[in-house]
C-alpha positions as CSV (number, residue, x, y, z in Angstrom):
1,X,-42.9,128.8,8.8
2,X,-41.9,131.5,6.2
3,X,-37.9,132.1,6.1
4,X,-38.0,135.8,6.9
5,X,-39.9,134.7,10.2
6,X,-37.6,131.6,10.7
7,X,-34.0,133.3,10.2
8,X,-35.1,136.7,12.4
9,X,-36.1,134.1,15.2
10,X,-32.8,132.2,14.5
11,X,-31.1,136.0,14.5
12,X,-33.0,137.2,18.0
13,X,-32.0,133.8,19.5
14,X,-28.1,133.8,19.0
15,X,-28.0,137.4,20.0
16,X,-30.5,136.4,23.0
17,X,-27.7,134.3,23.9
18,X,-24.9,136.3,23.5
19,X,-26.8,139.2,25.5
20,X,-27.6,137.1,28.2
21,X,-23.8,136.1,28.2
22,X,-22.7,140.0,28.9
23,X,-25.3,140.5,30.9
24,X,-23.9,138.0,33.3
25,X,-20.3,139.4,32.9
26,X,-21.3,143.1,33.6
27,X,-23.8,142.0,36.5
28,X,-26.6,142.8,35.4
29,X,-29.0,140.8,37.3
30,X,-32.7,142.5,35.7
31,X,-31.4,141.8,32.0
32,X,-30.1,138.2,33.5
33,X,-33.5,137.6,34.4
34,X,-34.8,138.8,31.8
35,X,-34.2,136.4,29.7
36,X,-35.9,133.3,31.3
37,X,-39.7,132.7,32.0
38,X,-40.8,133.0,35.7
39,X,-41.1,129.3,35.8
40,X,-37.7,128.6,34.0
41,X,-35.5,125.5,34.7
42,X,-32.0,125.4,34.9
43,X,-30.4,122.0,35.3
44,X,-26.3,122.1,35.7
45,X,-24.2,120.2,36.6
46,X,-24.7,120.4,40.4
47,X,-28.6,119.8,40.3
48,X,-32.1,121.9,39.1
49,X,-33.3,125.0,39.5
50,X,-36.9,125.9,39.5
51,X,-38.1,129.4,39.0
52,X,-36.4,132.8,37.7
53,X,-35.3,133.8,41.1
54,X,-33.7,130.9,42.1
55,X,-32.2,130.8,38.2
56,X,-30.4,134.5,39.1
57,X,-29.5,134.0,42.6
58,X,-27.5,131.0,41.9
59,X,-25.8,133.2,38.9
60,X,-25.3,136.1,41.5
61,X,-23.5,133.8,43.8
62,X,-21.4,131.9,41.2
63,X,-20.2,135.8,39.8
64,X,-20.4,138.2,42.2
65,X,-17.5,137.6,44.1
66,X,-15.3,137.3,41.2
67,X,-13.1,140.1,40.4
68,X,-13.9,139.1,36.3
69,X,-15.7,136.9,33.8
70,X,-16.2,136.5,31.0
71,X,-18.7,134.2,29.1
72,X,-18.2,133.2,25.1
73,X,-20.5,131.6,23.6
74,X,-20.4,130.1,19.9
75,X,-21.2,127.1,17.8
76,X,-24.9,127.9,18.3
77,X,-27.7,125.7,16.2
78,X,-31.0,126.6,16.6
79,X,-34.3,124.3,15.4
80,X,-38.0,125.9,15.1
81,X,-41.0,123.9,16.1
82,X,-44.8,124.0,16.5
83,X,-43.7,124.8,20.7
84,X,-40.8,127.3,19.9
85,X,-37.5,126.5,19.7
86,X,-34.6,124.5,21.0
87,X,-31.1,125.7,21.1
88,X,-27.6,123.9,21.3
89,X,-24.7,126.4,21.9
90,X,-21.0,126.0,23.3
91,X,-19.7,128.3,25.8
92,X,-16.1,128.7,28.1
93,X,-16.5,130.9,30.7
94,X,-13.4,132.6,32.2
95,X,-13.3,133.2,36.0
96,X,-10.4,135.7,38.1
97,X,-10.2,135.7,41.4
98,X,-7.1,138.0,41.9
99,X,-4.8,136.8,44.4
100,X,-6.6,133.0,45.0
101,X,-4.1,130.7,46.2
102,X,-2.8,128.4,43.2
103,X,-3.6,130.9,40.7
104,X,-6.3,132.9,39.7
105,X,-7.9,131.9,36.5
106,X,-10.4,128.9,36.5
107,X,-12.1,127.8,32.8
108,X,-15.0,126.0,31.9
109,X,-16.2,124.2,28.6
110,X,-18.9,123.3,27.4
111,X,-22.6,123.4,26.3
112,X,-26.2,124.7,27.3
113,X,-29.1,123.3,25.9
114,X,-31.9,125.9,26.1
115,X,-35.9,126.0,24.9
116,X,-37.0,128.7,23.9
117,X,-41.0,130.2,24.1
118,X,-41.9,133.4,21.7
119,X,-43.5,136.0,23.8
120,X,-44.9,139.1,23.5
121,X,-41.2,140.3,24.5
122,X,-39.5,138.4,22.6
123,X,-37.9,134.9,22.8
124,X,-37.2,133.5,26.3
125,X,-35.6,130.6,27.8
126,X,-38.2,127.9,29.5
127,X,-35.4,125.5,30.1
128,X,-31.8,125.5,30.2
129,X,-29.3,122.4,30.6
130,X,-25.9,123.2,31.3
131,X,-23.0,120.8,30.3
132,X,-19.2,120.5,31.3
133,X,-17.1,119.3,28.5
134,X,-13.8,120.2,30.4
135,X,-12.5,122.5,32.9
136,X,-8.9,123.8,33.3
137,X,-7.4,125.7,36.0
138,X,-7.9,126.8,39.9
139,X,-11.1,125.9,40.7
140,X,-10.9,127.6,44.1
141,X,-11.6,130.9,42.1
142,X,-15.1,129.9,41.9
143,X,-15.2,127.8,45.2
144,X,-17.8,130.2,48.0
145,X,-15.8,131.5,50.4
146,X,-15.1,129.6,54.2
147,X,-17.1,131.2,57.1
């Protein structure tokens, strides 16, 4: 692979990923989207998701009852191959829930794991595996509401 073509797909992945981080935060569910194939996985912590619209709605139900978030996401190393390309990138991802019971800030650590397709609209995520290195706080901020 030539260098210009390797560092602008190492340049349009990191900011793919930082995009799709303030995408989340601002609720923007089309650009969310977006950024994974129709038949994306998403493996985290609590199982596997198949498909883009299961992807988003687990998303839209982690954030949209929040009253803030906000996703960083650094450390990124990205590696080209004959298939595309496979990602490593740390996050922590702030959550308020203003006036939850034991406080109102709950923090995660930790790591996704993406693969990456080129397409004609640019690179997208096939696969996504999201890690927990630590977590500090209330976790009834992020905890679905009781019926």
């Amino acid at each position: 692979m030539e260098l210009l073509s390797e560092l602008r797909s190492r340049i349009e992945i990191a900011d793919g990923l930082a995009a799709l981080a303030q995408a989340q935060d601002a609720h923007d569910w089309k650009v969310v989207a977006g950024f994974f194939l129709p038949n994306a996985t998403y493996t985290h912590p609590g199982g596997t998701l198949v498909g883009v619209d299961a992807i988003v709605d687990r998303i839209v139900r982690a954030l949209d009852r929040l009253d803030a978030s906000q996703h960083l996401v650094g450390s990124i190393v990205t590696r080209l191959d004959e298939e595309g390309a496979a990602s490593v990138a740390h996050f922590q991802a702030l959550h308020v829930r203003v006036g939850t019971v034991g406080g109102d800030l709950y923090t995660i650590g930790g790591s996704y794991a993406d693969r990456w397709v080129q397409t004609d609209d640019g690179w997208r995520i096939a696969s996504r595996t999201q890690t927990y290195q630590w977590r500090e706080g209330n976790r009834d901020v992020i905890a679905a509401p009781s019926e």
